[in-house]
N, C-alpha and C positions, 0 to 999 in steps of 0.2 A: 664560814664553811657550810654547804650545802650535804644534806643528808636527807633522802628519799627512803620512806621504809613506809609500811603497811601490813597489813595482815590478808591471806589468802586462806578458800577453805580447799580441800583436795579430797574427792570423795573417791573409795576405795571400794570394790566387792568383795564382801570377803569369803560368803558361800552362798549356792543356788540351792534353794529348798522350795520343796513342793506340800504345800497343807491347805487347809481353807482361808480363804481370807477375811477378817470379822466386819468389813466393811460392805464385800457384794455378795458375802454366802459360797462363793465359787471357788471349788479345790484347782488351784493354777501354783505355776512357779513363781518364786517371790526370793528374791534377793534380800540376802543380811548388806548393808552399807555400813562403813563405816567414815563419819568425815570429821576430817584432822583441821581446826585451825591453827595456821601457822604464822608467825609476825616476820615478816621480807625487809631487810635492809639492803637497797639498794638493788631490788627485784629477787633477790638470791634467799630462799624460806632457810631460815636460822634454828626457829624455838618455837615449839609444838605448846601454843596457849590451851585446849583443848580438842578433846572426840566427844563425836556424837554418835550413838547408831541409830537404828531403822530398819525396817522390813519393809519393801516396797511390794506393792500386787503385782503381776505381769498384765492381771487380768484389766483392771479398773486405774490403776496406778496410784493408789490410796499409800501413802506411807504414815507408818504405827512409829511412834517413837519409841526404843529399847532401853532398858539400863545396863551396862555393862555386865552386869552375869546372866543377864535375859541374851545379849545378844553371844556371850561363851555356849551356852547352853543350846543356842541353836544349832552354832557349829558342831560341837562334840554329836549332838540329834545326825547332822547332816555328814558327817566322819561313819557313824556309825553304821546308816543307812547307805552310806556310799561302800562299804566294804560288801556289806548282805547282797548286794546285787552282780 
């Protein structure tokens, strides 16, 4: 019996924020990512082996690696800042 399976990653945005970026100095918009590897049997994603997250620059395209409460934290920032406006 023949079985085909692997792992894929799927990368997600999960909010658009705007701050400085630590990498070119320049306040731009920067996306939170979040990417899910998933294990695929028979091309079809089954089970979520891990997330990653990330801030990426718009400006330079530098992506900062997140921890998980680094990357809540930005959203709730970006929740918050998205009502005031």
């Amino acid at each position: 019996m023949l079985f085909i399976f692997g792992s894929t990653h799927r990368d997600r945005v999960l909010a658009d924020v705007h701050f400085v970026c630590e990498h070119c100095g320049v306040a731009a918009p920067q996306q939170i990512i979040e990417t899910a590897t998933k294990l695929s049997l028979f091309f079809v994603p089954l089970v979520t082996l891990g997330r990653k997250h990330a801030v990426v620059c718009a400006n330079c395209g530098a992506a900062t690696v997140l921890t998980r409460d680094q990357a809540e934290h930005g959203l709730q920032w970006a929740e918050r800042n998205r009502r005031m406006v």
